[in-house]
C-alpha positions as CSV (number, residue, x, y, z in Angstrom):
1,X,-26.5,54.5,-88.1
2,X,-28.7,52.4,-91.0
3,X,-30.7,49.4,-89.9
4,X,-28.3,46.4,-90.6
5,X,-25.5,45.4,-92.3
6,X,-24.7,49.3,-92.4
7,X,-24.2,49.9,-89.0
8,X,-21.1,46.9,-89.1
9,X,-19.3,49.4,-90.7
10,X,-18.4,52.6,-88.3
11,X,-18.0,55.7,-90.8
12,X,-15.6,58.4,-90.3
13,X,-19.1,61.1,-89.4
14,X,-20.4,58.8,-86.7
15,X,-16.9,58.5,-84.7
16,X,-17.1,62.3,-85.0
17,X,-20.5,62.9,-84.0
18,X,-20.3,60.9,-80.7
19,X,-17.2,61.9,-80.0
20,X,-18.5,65.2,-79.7
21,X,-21.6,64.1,-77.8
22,X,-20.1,61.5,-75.5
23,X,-16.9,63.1,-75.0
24,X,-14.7,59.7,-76.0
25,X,-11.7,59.2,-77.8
26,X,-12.3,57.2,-81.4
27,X,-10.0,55.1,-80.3
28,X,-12.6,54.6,-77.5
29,X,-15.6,54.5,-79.7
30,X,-14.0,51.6,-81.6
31,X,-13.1,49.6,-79.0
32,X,-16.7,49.7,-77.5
33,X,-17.9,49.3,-81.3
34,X,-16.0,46.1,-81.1
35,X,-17.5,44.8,-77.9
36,X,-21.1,46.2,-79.2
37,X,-20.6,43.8,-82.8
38,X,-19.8,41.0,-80.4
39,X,-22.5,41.1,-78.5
40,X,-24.7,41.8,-81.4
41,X,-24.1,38.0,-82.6
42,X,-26.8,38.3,-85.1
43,X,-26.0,41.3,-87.2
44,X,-28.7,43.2,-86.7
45,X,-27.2,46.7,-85.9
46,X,-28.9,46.7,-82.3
47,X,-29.0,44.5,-78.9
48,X,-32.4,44.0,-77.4
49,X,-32.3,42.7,-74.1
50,X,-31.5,39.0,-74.0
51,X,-28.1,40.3,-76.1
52,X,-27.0,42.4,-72.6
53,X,-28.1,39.7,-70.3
54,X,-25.7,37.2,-72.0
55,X,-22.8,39.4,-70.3
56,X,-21.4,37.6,-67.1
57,X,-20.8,40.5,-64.9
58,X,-24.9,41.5,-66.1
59,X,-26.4,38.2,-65.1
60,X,-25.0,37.9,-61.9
61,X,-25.1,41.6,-60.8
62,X,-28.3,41.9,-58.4
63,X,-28.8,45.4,-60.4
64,X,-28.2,43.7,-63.8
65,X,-31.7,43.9,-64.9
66,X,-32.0,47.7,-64.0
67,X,-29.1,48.3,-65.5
68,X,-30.2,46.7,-69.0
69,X,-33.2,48.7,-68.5
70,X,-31.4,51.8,-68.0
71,X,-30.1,51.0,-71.6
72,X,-33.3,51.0,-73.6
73,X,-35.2,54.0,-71.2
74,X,-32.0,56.3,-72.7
75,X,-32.5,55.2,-76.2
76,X,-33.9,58.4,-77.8
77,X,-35.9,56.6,-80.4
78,X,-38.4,55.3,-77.8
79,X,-37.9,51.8,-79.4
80,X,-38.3,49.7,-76.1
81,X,-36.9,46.8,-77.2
82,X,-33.8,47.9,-79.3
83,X,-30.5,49.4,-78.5
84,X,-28.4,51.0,-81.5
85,X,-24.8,51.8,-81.2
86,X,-25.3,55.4,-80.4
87,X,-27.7,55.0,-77.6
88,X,-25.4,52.1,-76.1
89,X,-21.9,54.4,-76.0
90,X,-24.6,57.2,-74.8
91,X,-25.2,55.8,-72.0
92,X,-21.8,54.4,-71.0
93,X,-21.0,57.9,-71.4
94,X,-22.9,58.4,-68.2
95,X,-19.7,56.5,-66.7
96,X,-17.1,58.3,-68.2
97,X,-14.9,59.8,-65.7
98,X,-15.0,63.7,-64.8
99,X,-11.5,65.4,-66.0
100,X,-11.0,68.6,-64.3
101,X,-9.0,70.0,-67.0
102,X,-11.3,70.0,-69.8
103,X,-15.0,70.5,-70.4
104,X,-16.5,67.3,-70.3
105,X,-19.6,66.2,-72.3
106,X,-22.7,66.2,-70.3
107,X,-23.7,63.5,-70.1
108,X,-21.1,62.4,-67.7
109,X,-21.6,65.1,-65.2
110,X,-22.6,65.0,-62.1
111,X,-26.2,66.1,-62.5
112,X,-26.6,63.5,-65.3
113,X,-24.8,60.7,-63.2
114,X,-27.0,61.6,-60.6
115,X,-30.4,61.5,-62.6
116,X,-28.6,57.9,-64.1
117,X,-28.4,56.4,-60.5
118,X,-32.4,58.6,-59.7
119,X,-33.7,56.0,-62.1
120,X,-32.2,52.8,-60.7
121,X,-34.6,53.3,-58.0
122,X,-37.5,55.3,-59.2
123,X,-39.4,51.8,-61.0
124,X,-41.9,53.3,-62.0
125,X,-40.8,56.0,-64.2
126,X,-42.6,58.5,-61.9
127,X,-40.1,60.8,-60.9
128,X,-40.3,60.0,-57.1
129,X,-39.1,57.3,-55.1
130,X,-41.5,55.5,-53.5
131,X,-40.7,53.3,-50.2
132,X,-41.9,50.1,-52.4
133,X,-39.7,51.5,-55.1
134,X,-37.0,51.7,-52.2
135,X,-37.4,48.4,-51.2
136,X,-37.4,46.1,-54.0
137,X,-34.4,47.9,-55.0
138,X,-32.9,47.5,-51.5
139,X,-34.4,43.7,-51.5
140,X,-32.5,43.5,-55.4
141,X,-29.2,44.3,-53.9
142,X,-28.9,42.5,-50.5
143,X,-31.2,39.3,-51.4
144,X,-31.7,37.4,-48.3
145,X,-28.6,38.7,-45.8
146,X,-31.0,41.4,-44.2
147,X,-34.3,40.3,-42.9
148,X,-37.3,42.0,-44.5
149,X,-38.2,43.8,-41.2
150,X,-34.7,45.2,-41.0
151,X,-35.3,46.2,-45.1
152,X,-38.5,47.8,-44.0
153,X,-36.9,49.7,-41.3
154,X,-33.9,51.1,-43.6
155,X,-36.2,52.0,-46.4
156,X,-38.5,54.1,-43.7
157,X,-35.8,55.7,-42.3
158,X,-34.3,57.0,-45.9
159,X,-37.9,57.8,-46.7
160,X,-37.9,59.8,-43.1
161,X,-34.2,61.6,-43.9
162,X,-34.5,62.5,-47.6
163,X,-38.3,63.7,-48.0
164,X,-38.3,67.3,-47.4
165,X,-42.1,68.0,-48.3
166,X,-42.7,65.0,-45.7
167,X,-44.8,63.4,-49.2
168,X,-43.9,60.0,-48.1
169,X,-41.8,60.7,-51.4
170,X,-37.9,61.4,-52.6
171,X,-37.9,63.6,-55.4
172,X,-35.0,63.8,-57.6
173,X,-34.2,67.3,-56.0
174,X,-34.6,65.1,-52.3
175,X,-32.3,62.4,-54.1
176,X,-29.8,65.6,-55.0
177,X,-29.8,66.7,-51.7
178,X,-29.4,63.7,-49.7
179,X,-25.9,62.9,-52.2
180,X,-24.7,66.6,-52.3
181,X,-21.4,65.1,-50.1
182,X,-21.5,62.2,-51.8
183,X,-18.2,61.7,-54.8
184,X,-21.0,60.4,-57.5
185,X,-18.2,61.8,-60.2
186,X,-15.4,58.8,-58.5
187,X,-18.4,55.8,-57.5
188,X,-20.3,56.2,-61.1
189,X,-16.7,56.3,-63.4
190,X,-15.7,53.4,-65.1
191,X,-11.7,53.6,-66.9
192,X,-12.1,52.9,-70.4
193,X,-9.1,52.2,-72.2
194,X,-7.8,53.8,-75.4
């Protein structure tokens, strides 16, 4: 994918490429090309962040900013502040649902869905989940229905039931553990439509 006016243009090689490494249909890849140019109203050939928080369902999500930045920590170019094409169907690969039948790409697994969701709550890029971490997630998602004593009391007691090493810590293998019933495959898939 080039810088700018190249990257309007989706070439026969890139639909093949990320079909291979996302696991979509390029009928699939078009459409979210499509929804990508239109929320790239500039042209440019990336969305930075104000470009995802212009969506609706983004802005008023309580998670919306986590999940924009979930958008530019999976860009592999490290470029903090820009989202190409590729790294934007990459991650909505994450949210591709699992098909029994065939061998999926993965990045829609369930070990990857699970390291996805991991990073929602681990703020700090650390690789543990702290009970701060834990709670300004919690506080992100239920605003100001639970009281902050009761948020302190849920995030101590899912500190208490996932930390294994008892490091006041979840690790992603505690975070693993504590989901291992959980469907993650079904609550992290999103139908995409051909």
């Amino acid at each position: 994918m080039g810088n700018s006016r190249s990257s309007i243009l989706l070439q026969h090689e890139d639909i093949n490429s990320i079909r291979e490494e996302t696991g979509f249909t390029a009928s699939q890849i078009e459409r979210l090309f499509s929804r990508f140019s239109s929320l790239d109203k500039q042209g440019k050939g990336f969305l930075c962040r104000e470009d995802f928080l212009r969506i609706p369902e983004l802005a008023i999500n309580p998670l919306g900013d986590r999940i924009v930045h979930a958008f530019f920590y999976e860009s592999k170019k490290g470029d903090d502040d820009k989202v190409d094409f590729r790294d934007f169907v990459r991650v909505l690969a994450h949210f591709r649902p699992i098909k029994k039948e065939k061998s999926d790409s993965k990045l829609n697994s369930r070990m990857e869905k699970l390291h996805f969701a991991f990073r929602m709550y681990d703020l700090d890029g650390d690789d543990k989940i702290s009970k701060e971490e834990l709670l300004a997630v919690l506080s992100m998602m239920v605003g100001a229905n639970i009281s902050s004593d009761q948020l302190v009391s849920i995030a101590e007691r899912t500190i208490m039931e996932a930390d294994q090493d008892k490091d006041e810590l979840i690790s992603f293998e505690e975070f693993v553990r504590v989901l291992d019933k959980t469907d993650v495959e079904q609550k992290m898939s999103i139908r995409f439509l051909n």
